[in-house]
C-alpha positions as CSV (number, residue, x, y, z in Angstrom):
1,X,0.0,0.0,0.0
2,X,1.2,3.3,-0.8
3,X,1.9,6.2,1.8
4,X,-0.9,8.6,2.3
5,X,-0.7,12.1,0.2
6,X,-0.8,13.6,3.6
7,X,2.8,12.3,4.9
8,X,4.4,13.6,1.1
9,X,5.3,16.7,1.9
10,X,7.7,16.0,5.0
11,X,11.0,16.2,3.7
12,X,13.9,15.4,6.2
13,X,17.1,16.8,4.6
14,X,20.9,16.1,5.3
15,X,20.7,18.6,8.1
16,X,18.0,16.5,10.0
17,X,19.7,13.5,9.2
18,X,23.3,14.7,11.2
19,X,21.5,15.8,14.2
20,X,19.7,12.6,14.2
21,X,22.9,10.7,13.8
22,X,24.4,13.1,16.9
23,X,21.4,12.0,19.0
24,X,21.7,8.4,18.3
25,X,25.4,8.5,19.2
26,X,25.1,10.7,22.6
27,X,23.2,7.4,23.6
28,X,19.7,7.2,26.1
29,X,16.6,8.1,24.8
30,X,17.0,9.9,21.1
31,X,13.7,11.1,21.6
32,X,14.0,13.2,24.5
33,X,17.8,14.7,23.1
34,X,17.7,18.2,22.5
35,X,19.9,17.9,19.5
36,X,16.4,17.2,17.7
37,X,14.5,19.8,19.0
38,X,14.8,21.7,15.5
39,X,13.9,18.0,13.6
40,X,10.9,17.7,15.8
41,X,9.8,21.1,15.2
42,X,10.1,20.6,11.4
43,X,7.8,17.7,12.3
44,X,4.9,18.5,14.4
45,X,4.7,22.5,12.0
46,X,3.8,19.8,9.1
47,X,1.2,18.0,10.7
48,X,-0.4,20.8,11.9
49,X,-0.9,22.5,9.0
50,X,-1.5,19.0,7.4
51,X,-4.5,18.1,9.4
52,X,-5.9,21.7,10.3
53,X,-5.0,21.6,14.1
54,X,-6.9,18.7,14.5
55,X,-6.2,15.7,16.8
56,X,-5.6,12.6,14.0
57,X,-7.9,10.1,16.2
58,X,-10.4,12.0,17.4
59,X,-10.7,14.9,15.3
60,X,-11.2,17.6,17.5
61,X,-10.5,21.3,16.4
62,X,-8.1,21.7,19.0
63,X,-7.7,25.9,17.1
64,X,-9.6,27.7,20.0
65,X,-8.6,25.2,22.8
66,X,-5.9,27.3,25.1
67,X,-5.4,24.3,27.2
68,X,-5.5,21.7,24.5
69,X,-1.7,20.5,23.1
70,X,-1.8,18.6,20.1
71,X,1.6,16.6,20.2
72,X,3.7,14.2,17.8
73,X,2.0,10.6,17.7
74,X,4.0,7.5,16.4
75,X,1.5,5.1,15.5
76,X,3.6,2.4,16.3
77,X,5.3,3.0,19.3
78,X,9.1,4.3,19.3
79,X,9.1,2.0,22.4
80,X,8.5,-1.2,20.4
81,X,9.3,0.3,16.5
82,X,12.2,2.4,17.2
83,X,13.6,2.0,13.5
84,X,10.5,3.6,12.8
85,X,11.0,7.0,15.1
86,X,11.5,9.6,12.1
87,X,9.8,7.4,9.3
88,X,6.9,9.9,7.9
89,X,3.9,7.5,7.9
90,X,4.6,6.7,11.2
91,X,3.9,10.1,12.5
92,X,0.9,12.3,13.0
93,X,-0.4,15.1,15.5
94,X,-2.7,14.0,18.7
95,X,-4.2,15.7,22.0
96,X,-2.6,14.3,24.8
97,X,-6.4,12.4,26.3
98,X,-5.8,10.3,23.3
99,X,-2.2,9.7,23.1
100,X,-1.0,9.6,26.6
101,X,-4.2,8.8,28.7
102,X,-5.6,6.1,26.1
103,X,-3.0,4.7,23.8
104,X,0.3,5.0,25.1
105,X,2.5,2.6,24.2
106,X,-0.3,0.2,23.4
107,X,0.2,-2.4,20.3
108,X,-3.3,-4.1,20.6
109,X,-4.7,-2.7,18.1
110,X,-2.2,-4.4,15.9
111,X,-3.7,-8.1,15.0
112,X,-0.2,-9.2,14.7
113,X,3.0,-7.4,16.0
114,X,5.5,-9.4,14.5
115,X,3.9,-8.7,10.7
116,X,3.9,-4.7,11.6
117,X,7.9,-4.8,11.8
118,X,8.0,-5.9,8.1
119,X,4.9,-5.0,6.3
120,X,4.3,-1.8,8.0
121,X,2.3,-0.3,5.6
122,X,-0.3,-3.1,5.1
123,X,-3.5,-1.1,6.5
124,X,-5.4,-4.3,7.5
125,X,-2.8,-4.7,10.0
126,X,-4.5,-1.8,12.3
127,X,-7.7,-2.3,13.6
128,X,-8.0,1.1,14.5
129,X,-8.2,3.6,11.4
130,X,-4.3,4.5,10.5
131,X,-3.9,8.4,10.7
132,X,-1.9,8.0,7.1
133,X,-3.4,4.3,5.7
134,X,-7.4,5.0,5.7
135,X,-9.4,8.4,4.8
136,X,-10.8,8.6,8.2
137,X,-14.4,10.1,6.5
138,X,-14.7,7.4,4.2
139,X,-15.3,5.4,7.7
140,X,-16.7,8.0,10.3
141,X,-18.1,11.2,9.7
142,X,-17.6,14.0,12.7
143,X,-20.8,16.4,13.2
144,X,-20.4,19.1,14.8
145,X,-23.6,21.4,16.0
146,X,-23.3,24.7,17.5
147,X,-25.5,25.3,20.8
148,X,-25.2,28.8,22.1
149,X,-21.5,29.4,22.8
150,X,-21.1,25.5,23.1
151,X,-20.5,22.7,20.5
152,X,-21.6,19.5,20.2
153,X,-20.0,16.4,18.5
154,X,-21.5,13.5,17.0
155,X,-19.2,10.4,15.9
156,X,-21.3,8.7,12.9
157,X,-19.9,5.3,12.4
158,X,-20.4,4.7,8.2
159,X,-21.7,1.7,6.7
160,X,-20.7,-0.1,9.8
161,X,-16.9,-0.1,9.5
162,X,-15.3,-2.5,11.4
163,X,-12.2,0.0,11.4
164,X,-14.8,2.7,12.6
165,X,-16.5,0.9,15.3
166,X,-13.2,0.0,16.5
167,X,-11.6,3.0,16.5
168,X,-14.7,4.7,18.1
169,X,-14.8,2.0,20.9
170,X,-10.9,2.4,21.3
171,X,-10.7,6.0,21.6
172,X,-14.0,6.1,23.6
173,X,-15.1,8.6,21.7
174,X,-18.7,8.1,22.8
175,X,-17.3,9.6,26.2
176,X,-16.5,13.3,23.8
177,X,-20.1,13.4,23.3
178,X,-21.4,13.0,26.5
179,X,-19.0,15.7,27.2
180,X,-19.8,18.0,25.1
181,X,-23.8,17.6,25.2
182,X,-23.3,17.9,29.4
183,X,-21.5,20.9,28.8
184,X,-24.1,22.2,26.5
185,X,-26.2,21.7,28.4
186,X,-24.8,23.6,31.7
187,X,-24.4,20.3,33.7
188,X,-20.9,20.4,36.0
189,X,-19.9,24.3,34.5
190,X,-19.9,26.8,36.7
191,X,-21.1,30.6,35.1
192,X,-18.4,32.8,36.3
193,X,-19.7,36.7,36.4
194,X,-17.3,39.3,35.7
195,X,-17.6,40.8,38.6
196,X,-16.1,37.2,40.5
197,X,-13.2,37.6,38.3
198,X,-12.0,40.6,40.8
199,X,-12.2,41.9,44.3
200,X,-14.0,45.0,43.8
201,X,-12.1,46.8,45.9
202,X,-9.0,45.9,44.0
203,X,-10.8,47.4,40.8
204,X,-11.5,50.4,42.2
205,X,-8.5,51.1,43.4
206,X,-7.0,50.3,40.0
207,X,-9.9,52.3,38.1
208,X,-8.8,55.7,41.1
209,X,-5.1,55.1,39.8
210,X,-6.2,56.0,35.9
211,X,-8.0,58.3,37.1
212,X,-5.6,60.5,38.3
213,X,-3.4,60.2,35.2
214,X,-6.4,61.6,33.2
């Protein structure tokens, strides 16, 4: 099977390649070497842009989400594949509830391990859907609704994928709509008031100090 057209456009040059090389020789964990910092960069600025700031499992707009990080995912593990560390198809963007709270350094979603470390790219491998393998809306469209200031998501599984209802099931994604129709709905959000946000005495004491630089 052929790479995805979304993993194309990453292009490690000779420059990646010697600080790569200067990682693997300073020994421990390549990963976490800062000598990469600039490769990693190059990495996680593509898939970004590649899939619109959007988590590659779950497929949440993570744009207007302070708090939300999306971070590099390898597919397959670097624990477990670490050949495969810097290999483009390997790689993606994910929010950190469904890389490091739900798959980790999981392999079960592989039906057989072994076959993985030679046929990589053979999609049927992956039970889940493969961020660069399978067009994840020719298997599960993602609905979004707006309600007031809130939105609500909707997770349709099509034409009863097997790779859908998997990956549904494995990234509880029935959990994110819960969440987000609770939380349209006011349940466990707190309205905070402006005027909470302050003691009032501290504001007027900051709106005197203008005041007498008028």
């Amino acid at each position: 099977m052929n790479q995805h057209p979304s993993t194309s456009g990453l292009k490690l040059d000779e420059s990646d390649l010697i600080l790569i090389k200067e990682a693997i020789n300073n020994g421990g964990k390549i990963w976490e070497n800062e000598v990469i910092e600039p490769v990693k960069k190059k990495i996680k600025a593509f898939f970004r842009q590649a899939l619109n700031e959007q988590c590659c499992y779950c497929r949440r707009d993570t744009t207007d989400e302070f708090n939300m990080v999306l971070d590099i995912e390898h597919i397959l593990p670097k624990s477990v594949f670490n050949h495969f560390m810097f290999s483009p198809f390997n790689l993606s963007i994910s929010c950190k509830r469904c890389n490091m709270e739900i798959k980790k350094e999981d392999t079960s979603f592989l039906f057989d391990v072994t076959l993985a470390k030679e046929q990589h790219d053979d999609s049927s491998n992956y039970q889940f859907l493969h961020p660069n393998f399978d067009v994840y809306a020719h298997h599960i469209n993602v609905e979004i609704y707006r309600y007031g200031e809130s939105r609500l998501i909707k997770y349709v599984v099509l034409s009863n994928s097997l790779k859908g209802i998997y990956t549904k099931e494995y990234f509880k994604l029935d959990l994110l709509e819960r969440d987000s129709f609770d939380s349209a709905q006011g349940l466990d959000v707190q309205e905070l008031k402006y005027s909470q946000l302050m003691d009032r005495e501290i504001i007027s004491e900051i709106e005197q100090l203008f005041k007498g630089h008028g």
